[in-house]
Structures are given as structure tokens and as C-alpha cells.
N, C-alpha and C positions, 0 to 999 in steps of 0.2 A: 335458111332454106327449109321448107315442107316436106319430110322424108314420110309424112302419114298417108296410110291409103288410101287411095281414093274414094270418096264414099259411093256410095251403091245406088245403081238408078231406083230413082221411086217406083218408076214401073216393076220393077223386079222384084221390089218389096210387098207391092201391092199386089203382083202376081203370086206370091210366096203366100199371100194372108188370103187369097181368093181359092186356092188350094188347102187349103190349111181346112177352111172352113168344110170345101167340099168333102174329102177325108175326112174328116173327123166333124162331123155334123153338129150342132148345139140343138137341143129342144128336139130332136127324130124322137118320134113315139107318137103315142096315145093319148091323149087324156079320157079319165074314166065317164065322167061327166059333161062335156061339154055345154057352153052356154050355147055357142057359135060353132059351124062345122059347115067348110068347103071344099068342094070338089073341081078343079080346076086342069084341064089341059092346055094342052098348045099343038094343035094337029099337025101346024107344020115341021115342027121338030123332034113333037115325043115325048115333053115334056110335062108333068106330072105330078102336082101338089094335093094334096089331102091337109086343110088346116083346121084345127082346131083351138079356140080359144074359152075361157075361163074368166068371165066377165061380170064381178060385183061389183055395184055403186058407182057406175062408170070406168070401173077400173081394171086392164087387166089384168089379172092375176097370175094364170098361166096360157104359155103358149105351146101347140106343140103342131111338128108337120112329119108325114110322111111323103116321099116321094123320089120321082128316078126324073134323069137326064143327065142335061150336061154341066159342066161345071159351073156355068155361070149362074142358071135357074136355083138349084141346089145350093149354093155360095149364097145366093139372093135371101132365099128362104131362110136359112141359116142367121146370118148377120140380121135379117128383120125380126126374129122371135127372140135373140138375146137383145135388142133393142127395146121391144116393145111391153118386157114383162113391167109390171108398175106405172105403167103410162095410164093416161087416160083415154078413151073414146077418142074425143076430139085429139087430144096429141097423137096418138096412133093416125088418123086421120088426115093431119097437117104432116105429118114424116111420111104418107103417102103422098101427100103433094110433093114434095120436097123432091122424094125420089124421082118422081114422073119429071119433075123440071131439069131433075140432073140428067136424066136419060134423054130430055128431050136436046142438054147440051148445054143448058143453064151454068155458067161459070161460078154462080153468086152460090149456087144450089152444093155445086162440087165442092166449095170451100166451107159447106155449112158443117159447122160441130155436131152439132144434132144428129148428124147423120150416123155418126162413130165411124164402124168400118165400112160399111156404105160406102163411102167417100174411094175405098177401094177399086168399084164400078163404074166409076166417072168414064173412066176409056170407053167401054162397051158403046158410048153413045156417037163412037166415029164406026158403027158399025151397027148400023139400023134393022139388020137382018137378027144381030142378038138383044135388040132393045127389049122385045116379046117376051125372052126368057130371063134376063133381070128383074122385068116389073109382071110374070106370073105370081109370084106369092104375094107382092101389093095388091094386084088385082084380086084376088080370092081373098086376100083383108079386109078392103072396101066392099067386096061383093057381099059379105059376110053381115056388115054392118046395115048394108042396103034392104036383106033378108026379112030385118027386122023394126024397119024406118016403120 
């Protein structure tokens, strides 16, 4: 007989790490130089990104964002600039695809590694009204890159 506890819903865990993030933010700041710098809202919620990136050789180098809202925008933000430091252009790029397919509900996209804690925000996409504020900082990633096509 199984006397060990039961383990914990993933949901709960994944809420504990979308929290986690928003608290305690990775990459919130400044960079002194930026290659890249976006200014991004979302008027229907409030929502509020300033990104800045750090871009030699193709490569990012440093990420960094300022901004307010709700947890899930801010979680967003957060999980995609510990992601995307040392990435390439194009990989930055295709991890916005990635994201976009998981928001849009993409199963393949939810179980991708790639994603790291990303994979967090899979839920948000049975809830189409927070799709917006998940994929604000991808959007001002891409927009960023667009700037300068």
C-alpha cells in the first residue's frame, strides 16, 4: 500500500512559478546602451513593457525590461529575457513563434523544451482575453527586430 502524498497538481505548480516570476522579476532594469528598445502597451488592460536588448553578432547578449500589470504580462516578460540571453536573432525569433502557437493552444508548442518556464503559460490560452498580455513582451521582441529589418 501507497502511504506517500499525493503529488501536487501541475497547475498549482505552474501557478507557484508564474508568481514566483512575477515577484520577483528576472532581467527588470535598464540597459545603458541598448542595440534594440521597445515601447509596448495593451490599452485594454494596462499593461506595460519597455524592452531593451543587447545585440552583437547576431547574438543576444543582454536583455532587460521594465514594466507594470498583471501577473501574467510581467511573468511573460520575465521568463522570455531569462530565455533569450545567448540566443540568436533567429532563435529569439522561432521561440516567438513557438510562444504565439502555444497561446494560440498548439499542444506540440506546450510540450516544447525550448520553451523552459514558458511552458508555464500553456493554460492562459483557454482564456483568450489573457492571450494579449502573455504574448506583450514577444510582441515588442519581434517588433524590436522589425525596427531594424
Amino acid at each position: 500500500m501507497d502511504t506517500s502524498p499525493p503529488e501536487p497538481k501541475l497547475s498549482a505548480l505552474y501557478q507557484e512559478l508564474i508568481l514566483d516570476h512575477y515577484r520577483r522579476p528576472r532581467n527588470k532594469g535598464t540597459l545603458e546602451h541598448p542595440t534594440y528598445a521597445v515601447s509596448l502597451n495593451n490599452p485594454l488592460c494596462g499593461d506595460e513593457i519597455d524592452l531593451q536588448l543587447l545585440v552583437e553578432d547576431a547574438v543576444i547578449r543582454d536583455v532587460r525590461f521594465v514594466g507594470r500589470g498583471c501577473s501574467i504580462s510581467q511573468a511573460s516578460a520575465s521568463m522570455m529575457t531569462h530565455l533569450l540571453k545567448e540566443k540568436s536573432v533567429p532563435q529569439a525569433l522561432t521561440l516567438a513563434g513557438r510562444m504565439s502557437a502555444m497561446m494560440q493552444g498548439d499542444d506540440a508548442a506546450a510540450k516544447d523544451k525550448a520553451l523552459g518556464d514558458l511552458r508555464a503559460l500553456a493554460g492562459v490560452a483557454k482564456f483568450p482575453v489573457r492571450i494579449k498580455c502573455a504574448l506583450l513582451p514577444w510582441n515588442a521582441l519581434t517588433d524590436a527586430f522589425k525596427s531594424r529589418a
